[in-house]
C-alpha positions as CSV (number, residue, x, y, z in Angstrom):
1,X,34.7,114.3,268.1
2,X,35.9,116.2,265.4
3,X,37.6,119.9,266.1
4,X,36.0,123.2,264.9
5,X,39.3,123.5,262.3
6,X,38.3,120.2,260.6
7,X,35.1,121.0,259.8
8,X,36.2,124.7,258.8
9,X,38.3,123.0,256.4
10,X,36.2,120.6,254.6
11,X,33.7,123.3,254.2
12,X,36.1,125.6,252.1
13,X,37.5,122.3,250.3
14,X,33.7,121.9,248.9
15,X,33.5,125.3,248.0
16,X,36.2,125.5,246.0
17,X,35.4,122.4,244.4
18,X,32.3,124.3,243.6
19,X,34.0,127.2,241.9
20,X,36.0,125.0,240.1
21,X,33.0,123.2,238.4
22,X,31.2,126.5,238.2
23,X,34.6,127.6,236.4
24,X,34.8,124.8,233.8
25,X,30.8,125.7,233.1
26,X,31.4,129.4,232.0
27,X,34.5,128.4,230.5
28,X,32.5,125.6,228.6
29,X,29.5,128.0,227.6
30,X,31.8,130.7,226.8
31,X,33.4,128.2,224.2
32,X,29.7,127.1,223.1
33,X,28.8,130.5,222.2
34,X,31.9,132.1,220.7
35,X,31.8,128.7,218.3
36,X,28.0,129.7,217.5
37,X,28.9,133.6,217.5
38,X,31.6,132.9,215.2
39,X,32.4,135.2,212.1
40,X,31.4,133.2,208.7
41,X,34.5,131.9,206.8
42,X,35.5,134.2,203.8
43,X,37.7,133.4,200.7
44,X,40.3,135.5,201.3
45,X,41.1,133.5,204.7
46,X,41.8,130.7,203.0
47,X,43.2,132.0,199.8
48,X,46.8,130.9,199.2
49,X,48.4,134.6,199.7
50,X,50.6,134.5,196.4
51,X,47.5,134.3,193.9
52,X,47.3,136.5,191.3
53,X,43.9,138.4,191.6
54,X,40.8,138.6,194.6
55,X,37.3,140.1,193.7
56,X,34.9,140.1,195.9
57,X,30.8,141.5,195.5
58,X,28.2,142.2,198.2
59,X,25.8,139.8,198.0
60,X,21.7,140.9,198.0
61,X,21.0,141.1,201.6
62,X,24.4,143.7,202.2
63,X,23.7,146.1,198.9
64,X,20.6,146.2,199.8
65,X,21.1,147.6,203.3
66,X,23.5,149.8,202.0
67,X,21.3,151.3,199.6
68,X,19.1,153.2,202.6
69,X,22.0,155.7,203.1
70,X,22.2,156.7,199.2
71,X,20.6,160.6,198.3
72,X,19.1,158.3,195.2
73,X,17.0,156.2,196.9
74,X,16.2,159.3,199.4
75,X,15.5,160.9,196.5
76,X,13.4,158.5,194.7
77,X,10.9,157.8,198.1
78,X,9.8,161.1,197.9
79,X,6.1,162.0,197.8
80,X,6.4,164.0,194.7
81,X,8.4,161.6,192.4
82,X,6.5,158.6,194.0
83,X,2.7,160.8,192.6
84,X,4.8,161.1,189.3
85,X,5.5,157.5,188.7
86,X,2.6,156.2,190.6
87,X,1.5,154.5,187.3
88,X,4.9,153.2,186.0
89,X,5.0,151.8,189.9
90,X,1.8,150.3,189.5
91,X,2.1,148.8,186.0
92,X,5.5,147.0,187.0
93,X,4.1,145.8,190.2
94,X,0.7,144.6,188.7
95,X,2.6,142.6,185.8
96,X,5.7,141.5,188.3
97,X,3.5,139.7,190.6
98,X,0.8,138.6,188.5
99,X,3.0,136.3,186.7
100,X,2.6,132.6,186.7
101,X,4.8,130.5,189.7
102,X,7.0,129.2,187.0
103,X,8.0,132.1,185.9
104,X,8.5,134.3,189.1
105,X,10.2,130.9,190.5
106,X,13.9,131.6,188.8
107,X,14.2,135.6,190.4
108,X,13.4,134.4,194.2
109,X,15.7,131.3,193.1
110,X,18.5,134.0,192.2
111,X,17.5,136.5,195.2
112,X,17.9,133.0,197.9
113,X,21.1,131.8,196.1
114,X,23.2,135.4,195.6
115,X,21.9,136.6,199.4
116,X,25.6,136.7,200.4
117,X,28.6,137.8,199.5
118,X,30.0,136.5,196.1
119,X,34.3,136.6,195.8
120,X,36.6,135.2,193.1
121,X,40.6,134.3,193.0
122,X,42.9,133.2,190.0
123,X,46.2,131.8,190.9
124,X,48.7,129.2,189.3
125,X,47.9,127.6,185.6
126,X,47.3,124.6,184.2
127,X,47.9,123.8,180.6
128,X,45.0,121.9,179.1
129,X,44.4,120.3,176.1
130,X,42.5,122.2,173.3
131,X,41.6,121.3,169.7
132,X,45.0,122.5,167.9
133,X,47.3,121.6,171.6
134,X,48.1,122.7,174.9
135,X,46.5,125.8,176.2
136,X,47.4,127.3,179.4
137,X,44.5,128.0,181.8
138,X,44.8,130.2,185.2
139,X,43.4,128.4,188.2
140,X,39.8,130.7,189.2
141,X,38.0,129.8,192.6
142,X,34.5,131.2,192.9
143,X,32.8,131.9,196.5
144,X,29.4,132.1,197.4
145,X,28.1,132.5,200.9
146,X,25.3,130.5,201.3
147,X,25.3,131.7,205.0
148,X,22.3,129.6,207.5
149,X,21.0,129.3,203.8
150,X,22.9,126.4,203.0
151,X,20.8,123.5,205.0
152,X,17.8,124.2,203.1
153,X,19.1,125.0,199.9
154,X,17.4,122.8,196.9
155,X,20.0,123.2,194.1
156,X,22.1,120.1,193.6
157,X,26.0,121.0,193.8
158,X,26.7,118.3,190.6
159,X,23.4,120.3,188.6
160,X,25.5,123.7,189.4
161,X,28.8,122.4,188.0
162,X,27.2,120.8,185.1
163,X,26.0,124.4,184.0
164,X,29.1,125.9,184.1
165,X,31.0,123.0,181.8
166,X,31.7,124.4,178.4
167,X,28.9,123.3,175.6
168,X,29.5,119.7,173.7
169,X,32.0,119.6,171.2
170,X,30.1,119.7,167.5
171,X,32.4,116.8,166.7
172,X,31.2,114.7,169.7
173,X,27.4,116.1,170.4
174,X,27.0,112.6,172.4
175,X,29.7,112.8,174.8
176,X,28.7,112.5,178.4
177,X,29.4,114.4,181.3
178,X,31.8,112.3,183.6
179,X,31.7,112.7,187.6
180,X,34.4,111.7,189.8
181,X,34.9,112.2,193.5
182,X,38.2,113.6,195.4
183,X,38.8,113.3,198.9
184,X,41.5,116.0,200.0
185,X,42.3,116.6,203.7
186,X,38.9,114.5,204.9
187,X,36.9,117.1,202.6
188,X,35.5,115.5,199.3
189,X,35.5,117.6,196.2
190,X,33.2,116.5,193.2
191,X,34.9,117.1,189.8
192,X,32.7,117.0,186.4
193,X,34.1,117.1,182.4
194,X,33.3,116.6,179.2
195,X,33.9,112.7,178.4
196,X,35.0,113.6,174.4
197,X,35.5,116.6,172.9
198,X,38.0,119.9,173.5
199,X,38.7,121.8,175.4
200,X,39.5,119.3,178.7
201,X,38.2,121.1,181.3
202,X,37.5,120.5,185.1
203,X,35.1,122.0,186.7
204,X,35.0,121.1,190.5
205,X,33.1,122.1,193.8
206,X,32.4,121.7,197.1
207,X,30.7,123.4,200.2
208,X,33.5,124.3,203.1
209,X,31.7,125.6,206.1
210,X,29.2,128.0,204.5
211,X,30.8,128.9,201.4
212,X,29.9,127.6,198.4
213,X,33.5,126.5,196.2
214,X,33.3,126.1,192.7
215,X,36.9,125.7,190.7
216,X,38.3,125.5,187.3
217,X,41.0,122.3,188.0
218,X,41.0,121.2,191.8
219,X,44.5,122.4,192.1
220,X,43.7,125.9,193.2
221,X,40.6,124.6,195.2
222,X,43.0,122.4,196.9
223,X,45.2,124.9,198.3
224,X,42.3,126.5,199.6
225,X,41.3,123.3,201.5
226,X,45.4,123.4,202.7
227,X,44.9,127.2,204.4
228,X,41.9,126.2,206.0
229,X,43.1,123.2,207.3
230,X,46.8,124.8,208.5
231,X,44.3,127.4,210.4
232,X,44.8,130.3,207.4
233,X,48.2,131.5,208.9
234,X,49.1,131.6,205.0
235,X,46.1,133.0,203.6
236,X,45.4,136.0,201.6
237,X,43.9,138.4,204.2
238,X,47.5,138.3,206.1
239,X,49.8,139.0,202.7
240,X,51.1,142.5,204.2
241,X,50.1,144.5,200.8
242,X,46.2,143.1,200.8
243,X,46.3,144.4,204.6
244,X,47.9,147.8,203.9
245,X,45.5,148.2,200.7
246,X,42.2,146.9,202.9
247,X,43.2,149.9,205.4
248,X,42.8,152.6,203.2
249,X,39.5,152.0,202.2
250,X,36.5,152.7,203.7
251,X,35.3,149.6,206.0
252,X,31.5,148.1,204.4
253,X,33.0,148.2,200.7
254,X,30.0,146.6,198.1
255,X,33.1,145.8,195.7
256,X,36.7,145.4,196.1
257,X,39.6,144.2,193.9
258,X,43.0,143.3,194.5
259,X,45.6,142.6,192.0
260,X,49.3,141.3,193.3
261,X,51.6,142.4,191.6
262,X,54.6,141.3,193.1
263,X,53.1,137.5,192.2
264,X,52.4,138.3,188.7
265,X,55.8,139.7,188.4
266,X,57.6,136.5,190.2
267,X,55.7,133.9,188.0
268,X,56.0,136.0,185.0
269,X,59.1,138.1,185.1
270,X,61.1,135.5,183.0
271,X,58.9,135.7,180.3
272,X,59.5,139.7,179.2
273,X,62.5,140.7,177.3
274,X,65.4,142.3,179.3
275,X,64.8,145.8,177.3
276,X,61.1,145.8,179.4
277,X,62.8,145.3,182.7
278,X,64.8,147.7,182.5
279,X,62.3,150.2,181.7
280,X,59.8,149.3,184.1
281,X,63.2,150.1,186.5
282,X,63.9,153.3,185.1
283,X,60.0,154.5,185.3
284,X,60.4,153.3,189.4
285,X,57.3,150.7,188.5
286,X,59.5,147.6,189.9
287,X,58.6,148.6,193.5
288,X,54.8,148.0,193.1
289,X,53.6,145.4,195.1
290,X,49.6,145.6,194.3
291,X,46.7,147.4,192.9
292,X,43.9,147.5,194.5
293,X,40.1,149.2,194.3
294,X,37.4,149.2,196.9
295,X,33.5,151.2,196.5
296,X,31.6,152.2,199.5
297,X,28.6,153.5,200.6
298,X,29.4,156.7,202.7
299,X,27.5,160.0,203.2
300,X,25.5,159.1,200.4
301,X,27.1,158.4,198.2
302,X,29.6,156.3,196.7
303,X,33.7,156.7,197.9
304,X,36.4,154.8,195.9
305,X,39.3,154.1,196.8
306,X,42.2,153.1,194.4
307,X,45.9,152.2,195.8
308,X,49.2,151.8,194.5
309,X,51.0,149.6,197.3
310,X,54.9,150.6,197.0
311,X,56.0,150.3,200.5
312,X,59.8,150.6,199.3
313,X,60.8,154.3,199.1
314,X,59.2,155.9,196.1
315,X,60.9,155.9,192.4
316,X,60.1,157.4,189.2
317,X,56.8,158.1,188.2
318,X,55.8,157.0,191.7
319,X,57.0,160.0,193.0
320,X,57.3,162.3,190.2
321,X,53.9,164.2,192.5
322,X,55.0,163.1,195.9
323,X,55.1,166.4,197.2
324,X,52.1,168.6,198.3
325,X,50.6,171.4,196.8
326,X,49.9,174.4,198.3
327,X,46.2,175.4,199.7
328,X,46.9,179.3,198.3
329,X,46.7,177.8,194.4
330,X,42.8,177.5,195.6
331,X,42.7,180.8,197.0
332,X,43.1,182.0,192.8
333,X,39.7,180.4,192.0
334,X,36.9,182.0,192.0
335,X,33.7,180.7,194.3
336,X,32.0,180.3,190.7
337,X,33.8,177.8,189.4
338,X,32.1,174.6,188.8
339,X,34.8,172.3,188.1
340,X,38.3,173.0,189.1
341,X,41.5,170.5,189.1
342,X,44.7,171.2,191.1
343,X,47.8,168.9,190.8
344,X,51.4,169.5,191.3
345,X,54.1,167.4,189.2
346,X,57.9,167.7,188.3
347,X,57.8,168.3,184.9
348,X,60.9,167.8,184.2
349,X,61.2,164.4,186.4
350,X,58.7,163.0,184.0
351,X,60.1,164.2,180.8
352,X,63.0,162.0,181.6
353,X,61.9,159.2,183.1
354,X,59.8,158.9,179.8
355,X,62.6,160.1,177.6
356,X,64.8,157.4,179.4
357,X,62.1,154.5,179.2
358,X,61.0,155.2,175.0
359,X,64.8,155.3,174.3
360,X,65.4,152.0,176.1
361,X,62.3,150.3,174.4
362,X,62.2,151.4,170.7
363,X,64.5,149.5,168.6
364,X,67.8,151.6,168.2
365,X,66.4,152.7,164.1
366,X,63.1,154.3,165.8
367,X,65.1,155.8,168.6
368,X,67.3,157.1,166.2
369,X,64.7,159.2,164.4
370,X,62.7,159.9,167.8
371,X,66.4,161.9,168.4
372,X,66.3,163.6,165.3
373,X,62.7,164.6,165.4
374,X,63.3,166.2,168.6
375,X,66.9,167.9,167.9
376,X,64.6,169.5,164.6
377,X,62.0,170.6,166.8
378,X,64.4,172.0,169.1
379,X,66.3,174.0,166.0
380,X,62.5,175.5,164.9
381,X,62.0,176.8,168.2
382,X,65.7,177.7,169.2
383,X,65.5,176.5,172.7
384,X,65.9,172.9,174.6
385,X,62.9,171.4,175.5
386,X,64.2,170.5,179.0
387,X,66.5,173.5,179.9
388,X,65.1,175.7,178.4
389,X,61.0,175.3,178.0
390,X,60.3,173.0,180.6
391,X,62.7,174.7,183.2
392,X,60.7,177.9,182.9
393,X,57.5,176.5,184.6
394,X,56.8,175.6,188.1
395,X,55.2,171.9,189.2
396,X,52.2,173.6,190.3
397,X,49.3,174.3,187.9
398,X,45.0,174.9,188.2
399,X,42.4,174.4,186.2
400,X,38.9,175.8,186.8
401,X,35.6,176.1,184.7
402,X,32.7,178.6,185.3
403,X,29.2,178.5,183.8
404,X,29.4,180.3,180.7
405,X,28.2,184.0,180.9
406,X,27.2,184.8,177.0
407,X,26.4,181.8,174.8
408,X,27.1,178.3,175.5
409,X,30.8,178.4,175.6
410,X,32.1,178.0,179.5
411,X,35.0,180.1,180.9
412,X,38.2,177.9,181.3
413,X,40.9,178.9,182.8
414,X,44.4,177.8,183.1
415,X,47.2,178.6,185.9
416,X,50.4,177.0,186.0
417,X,53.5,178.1,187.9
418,X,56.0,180.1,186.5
419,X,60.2,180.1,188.0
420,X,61.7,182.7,185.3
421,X,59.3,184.7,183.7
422,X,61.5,185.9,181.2
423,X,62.7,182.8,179.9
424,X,58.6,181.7,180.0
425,X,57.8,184.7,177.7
426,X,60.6,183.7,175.4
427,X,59.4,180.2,175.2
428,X,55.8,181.2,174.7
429,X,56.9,184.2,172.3
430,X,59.2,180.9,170.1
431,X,56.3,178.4,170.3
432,X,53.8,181.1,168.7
433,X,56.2,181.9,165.6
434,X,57.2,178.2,165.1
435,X,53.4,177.4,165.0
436,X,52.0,180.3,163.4
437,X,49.9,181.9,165.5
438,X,49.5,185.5,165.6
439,X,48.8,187.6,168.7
440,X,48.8,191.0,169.7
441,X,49.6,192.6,173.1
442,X,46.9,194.7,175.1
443,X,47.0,196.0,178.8
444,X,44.7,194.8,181.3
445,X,45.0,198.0,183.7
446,X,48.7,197.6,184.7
447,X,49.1,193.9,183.1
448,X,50.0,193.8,179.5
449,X,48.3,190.6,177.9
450,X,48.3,188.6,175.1
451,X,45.2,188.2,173.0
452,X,45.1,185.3,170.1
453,X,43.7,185.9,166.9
454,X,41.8,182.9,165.9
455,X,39.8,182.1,162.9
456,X,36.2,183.5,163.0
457,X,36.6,185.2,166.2
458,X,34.3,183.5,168.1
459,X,36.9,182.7,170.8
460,X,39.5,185.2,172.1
461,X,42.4,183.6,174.1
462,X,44.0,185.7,176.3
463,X,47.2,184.9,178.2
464,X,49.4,186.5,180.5
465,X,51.5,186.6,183.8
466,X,49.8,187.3,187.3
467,X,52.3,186.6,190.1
468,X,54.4,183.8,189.7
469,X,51.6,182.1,187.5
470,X,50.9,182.3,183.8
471,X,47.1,182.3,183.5
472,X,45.4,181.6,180.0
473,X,41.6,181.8,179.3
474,X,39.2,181.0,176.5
475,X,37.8,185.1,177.2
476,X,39.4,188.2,178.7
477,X,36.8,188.3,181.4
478,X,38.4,185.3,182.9
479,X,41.6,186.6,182.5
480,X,40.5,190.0,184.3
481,X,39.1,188.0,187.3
482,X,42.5,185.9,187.8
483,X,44.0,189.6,188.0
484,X,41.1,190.8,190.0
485,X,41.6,188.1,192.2
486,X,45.2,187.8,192.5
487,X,45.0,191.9,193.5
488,X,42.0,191.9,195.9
489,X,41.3,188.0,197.2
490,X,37.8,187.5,197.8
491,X,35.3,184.4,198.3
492,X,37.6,181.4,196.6
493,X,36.1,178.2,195.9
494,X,37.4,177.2,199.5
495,X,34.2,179.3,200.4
496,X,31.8,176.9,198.6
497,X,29.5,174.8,201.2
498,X,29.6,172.1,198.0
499,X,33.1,171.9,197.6
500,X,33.9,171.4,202.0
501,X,31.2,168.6,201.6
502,X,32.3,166.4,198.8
503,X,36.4,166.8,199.7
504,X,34.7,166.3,203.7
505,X,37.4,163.1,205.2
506,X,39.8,163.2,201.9
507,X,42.7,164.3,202.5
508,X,43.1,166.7,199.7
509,X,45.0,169.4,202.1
510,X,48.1,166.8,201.6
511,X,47.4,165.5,197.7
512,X,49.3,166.3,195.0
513,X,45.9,166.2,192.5
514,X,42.7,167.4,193.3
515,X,39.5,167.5,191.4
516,X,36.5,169.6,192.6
517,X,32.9,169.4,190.4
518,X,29.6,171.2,191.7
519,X,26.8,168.5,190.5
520,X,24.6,170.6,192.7
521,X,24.9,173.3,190.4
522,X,25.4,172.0,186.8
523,X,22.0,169.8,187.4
524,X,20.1,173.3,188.4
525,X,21.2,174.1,185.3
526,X,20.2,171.2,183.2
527,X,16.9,171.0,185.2
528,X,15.4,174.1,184.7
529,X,16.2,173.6,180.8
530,X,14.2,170.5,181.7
531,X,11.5,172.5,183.7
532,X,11.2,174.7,180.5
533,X,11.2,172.1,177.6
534,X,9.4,169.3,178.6
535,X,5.6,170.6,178.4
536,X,6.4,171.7,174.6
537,X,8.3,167.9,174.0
538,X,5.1,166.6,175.5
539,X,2.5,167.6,172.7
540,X,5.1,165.7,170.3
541,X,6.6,162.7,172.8
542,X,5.1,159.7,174.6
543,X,5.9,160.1,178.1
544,X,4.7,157.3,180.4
545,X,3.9,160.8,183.0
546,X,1.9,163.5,183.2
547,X,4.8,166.0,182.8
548,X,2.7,168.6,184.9
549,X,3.7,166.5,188.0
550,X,7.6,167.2,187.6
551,X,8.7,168.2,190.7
552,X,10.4,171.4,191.6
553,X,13.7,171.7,191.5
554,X,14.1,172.2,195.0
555,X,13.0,168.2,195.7
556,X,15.7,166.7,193.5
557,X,18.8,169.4,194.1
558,X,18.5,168.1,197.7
559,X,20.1,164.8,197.0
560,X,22.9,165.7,195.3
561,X,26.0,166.2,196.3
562,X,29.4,167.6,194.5
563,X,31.9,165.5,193.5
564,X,35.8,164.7,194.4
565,X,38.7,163.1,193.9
566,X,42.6,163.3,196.0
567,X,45.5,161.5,195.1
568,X,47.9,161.8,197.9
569,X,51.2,160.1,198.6
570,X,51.7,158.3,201.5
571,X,54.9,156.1,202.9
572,X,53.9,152.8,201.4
573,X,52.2,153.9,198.3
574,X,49.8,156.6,196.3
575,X,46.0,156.7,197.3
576,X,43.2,158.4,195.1
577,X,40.0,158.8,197.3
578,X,36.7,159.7,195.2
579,X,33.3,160.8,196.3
580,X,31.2,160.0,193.2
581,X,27.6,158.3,192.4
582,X,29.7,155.1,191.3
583,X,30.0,151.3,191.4
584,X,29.0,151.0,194.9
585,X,25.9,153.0,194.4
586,X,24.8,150.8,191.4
587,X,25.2,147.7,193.4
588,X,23.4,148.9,196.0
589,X,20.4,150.3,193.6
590,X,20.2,147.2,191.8
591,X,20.3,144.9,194.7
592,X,17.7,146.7,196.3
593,X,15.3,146.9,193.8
594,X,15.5,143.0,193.3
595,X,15.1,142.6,196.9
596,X,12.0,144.6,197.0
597,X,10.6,143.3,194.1
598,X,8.4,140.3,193.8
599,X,7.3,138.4,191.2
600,X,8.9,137.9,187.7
601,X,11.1,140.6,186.9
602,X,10.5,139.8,182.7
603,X,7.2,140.6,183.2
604,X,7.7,143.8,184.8
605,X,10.2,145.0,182.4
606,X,7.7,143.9,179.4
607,X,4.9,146.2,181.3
608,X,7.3,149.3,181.2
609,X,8.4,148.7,177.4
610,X,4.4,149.2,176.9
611,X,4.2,152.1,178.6
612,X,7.5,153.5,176.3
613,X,5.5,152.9,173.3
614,X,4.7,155.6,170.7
615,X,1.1,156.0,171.0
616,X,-1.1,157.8,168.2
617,X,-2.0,161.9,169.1
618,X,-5.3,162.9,169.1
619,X,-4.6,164.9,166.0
620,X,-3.8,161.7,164.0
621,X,0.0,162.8,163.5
């Protein structure tokens, strides 16, 4: 008889083969669904990282979901501007979807096939043969994702690539296309051209996962098929610069763009003359490793982001505005202004980097008379231009525009820094006799001021100094503010609810440029001109509205938003973040309206021309 211990011991040896088989299922599912949950293969994973260029589109199905956070389309579903163009809605509609099959068949064709995301590369080149000789042709790669879409779709992949081949030579009109098949890596790439005529191209495809590849010359295509199959460990989306550039924009771009720089300049850096190199040293531009741009859907509208990758210490005009400026330059503005723009650069830095960089690239007869030119100038004025004028002034300088008070001229005013005022005056006092210009001095209270006499006197200049700034205006009333404000510092534009929003997440408290404009404000402005002109314009225009339904100005001032832009410097490079309506919003707009549409969009657009047309008024005229 078998002891207690025995039996205690198979018992747990049967349970743990148990959790060992339960193991090995979870482990098996959990492999089962991470393979089906799998993220979708993009270009830029298997992208050789040393190409030359990357673009890459939102397809239909992403624009259009990013289009339901834009203040357009929030603007355009309200009730009052859907009563005003309730018959422009209708008349599209009616003609879009009552066209024939046939006809509607080629948009959902275009709305199924462009659903996803659409990229492009160009990398290497390839000399081919062209009418008068060799012609050298970059290598381009063209991504579609076709997404679960690509086990139903009808289009033939040898009927796509025989629509992109160039047209039949006129000297050959009967040469054939030719089709060949390549097998690279186990994954078999169909390659069509022209069997006579010139140019020789190749135009190749194939489907790798779910994208949809189409090439110009399999060699770039193939490298592609190489990352894959090496498990993209040298692909694009790891090159450190494309990962530095991706990480300053906004995540969800529609649009992005990526130039490399540091390939172009490897493959092409032999070909420029010595005199070039060195001057794109001097300016500090040898240390840029890409370019890059993305457009995003935030807030509602559209943020840009455009990146100068130089992770190497900063030189030249990379850094000639690396340092901040300061927040108390804002503090001069008035809350009024509807545009303003703040930067800070070293003058003087950039006079001779560009000095510098001209003399080094003009041949030594034009340099020769650039230094003569300037030694005259500098005899007219009796000062140097770098010791003299541009050592006076500061790095730091505003400019802000108010609506205009009398007339239609606006208010602009001027600020710039000022290190020796003495030395400033004598520059400005040199610069007015060598050009001609006569002033006269008046006081503003305790300020003495310049005033410009100008032709026909419709514009008075004023300048003077206020602080450690020399302010100049188009009028003396915005010369008599600066001093007003300078004095006794009240509401600034920092006070502006429109100005917090649009520079709300840039970091313009660290830029060296910022740019402020009040949309919110001009278009109050443009719309009551609108509100008070359009009934008169509609005895004598066509409109296809009944202009009495305009909405108020309250509707359409509530989606829009001001607008910004901050260039700031940052360790590996120079960022400039904008808050526009822009790219990304006209992606989105126009990927949206297809998707909503149905029907044939010809039609529809032929119904609106007819509602555009001059019709006859009832008086004959």
């Amino acid at each position: 008889m078998r002891s207690a211990a025995w039996k205690l011991g198979r018992r747990a040896a049967v349970a743990c083969a148990l959790l060992v088989v339960l193991a090995l299922l979870a482990v098996a599912t959990a492999a089962q669904t991470a393979g089906s949950d799998a993220a979708p293969l993009t270009l830029e994973a298997i992208a050789p990282r040393d190409v030359f260029a990357f673009v890459s589109v939102a397809g239909l199905e992403e624009g259009s979901r990013a289009a339901e956070e834009l203040q357009l389309l929030g603007l355009w579903q309200e009730p009052e501007v859907q009563q005003l163009l309730a018959g422009v809605i209708a008349a599209f509609t009616a003609a879009a979807e009552g066209a024939p099959p046939e006809a509607a068949w080629k948009y959902e064709l275009v709305k199924r096939f462009f659903a996803g995301r659409m990229a492009a590369i160009a990398g290497g080149v390839t000399v081919v043969w062209a009418r008068h000789g060799p012609v050298p042709v970059p290598g381009v790669v063209l991504a579609l994702d076709l997404g679960d879409r690509r086990k139903d779709f009808e289009l033939r992949l040898a009927d796509l690539l025989e629509g992109l081949l160039p047209a039949p030579d006129p000297e050959h009109p009967r040469g054939g296309v030719v089709r060949s098949a390549l097998c690279h890596r186990g994954q078999e790439i169909l390659v069509l051209r022209r069997e006579r005529g010139y140019p020789q191209l190749h135009v190749c495809g194939t489907r790798l996962e779910n994208l949809l590849l189409v090439g110009l010359h399999p060699s770039l295509l193939q490298r592609c098929i190489d990352v894959h199959r090496d498990g993209g460990r040298n692909a694009l989306c790891h090159l450190p610069s494309f990962r530095r550039a991706r990480a300053k924009a906004e995540p969800g771009a529609l649009v992005e763009a990526f130039l490399n720089m540091a390939s172009l300049a490897q493959r092409f850096r032999g070909l420029l003359p010595d005199e070039w190199l060195g001057a794109v040293h001097d300016l500090g531009l040898d240390g840029l490793e890409a370019v890059y741009y993305a457009s995003a859907v935030h807030d509602g509208d559209s943020l840009d982001t455009f990146y100068l990758d130089a992770p190497a210490p900063c030189r030249g005009l990379l850094a000639a505005g690396a340092s901040s400026w300061s927040e108390a330059a804002l503090r001069r503005v008035p809350r009024s202004a509807v545009a303003v723009v703040a930067l800070r650069l070293d003058l003087g830095r950039c006079h001779d980097l560009l000095w510098q960089a001209a003399t080094t690239l003009l041949p030594p007869r034009a340099t020769g008379r650039l230094e003569r030119g300037r030694a005259r100038l500098e005899g007219t004025l009796g000062l140097e231009i770098r010791q003299d004028l541009l050592a006076a002034f500061g790095d730091e300088g505003v400019l802000y525009c108010e609506l205009p008070r009398n007339g239609f001229i606006p208010g602009v005013v001027m600020m710039w820094e000022v290190r020796d005022r003495a030395n400033a005056a004598r520059v400005l006092e040199a610069l007015f006799d060598a050009a001609g210009i006569r002033s006269r001095e008046v006081s503003f209270g305790e300020n003495p001021v310049r005033v410009v006499e100008l032709p026909g006197g419709s514009l008075r200049p004023v300048l003077g100094f206020v602080g450690d700034r020399l302010v100049v205006a188009l009028f003396p009333a915005g010369l008599r503010d600066a001093i007003r404000q300078h004095a006794e510092p009240g509401e600034s534009v920092l006070d502006n609810p429109s100005f917090a929003h649009a520079l709300g997440g840039l970091p313009w408290k660290n830029g060296s440029f910022v740019a402020f404009l009040d949309v919110k404000r001009l278009a109050a402005v443009v719309y009551n001109l609108v509100e008070t002109f359009l009934p008169a314009a509609s005895a004598d225009v066509h409109f296809p509205f009944d202009p009495a339904l305009v909405p108020g100005a309250d509707v359409v001032l509530r989606h829009i938003n001001g607008w910004a832009k901050v260039i700031s410097h940052e360790e590996d490079g120079i960022v400039l973040k904008a808050r526009s309506q822009s790219l990304a919003t006209l992606i989105a707009l126009v990927w949206r309206w297809l998707d909503r549409t149905s029907g044939s969009l010809e039609h529809g657009a032929e119904a609106l021309k007819r509602l555009t047309e001059p019709r006859p008024r009832a008086d004959g005229r």
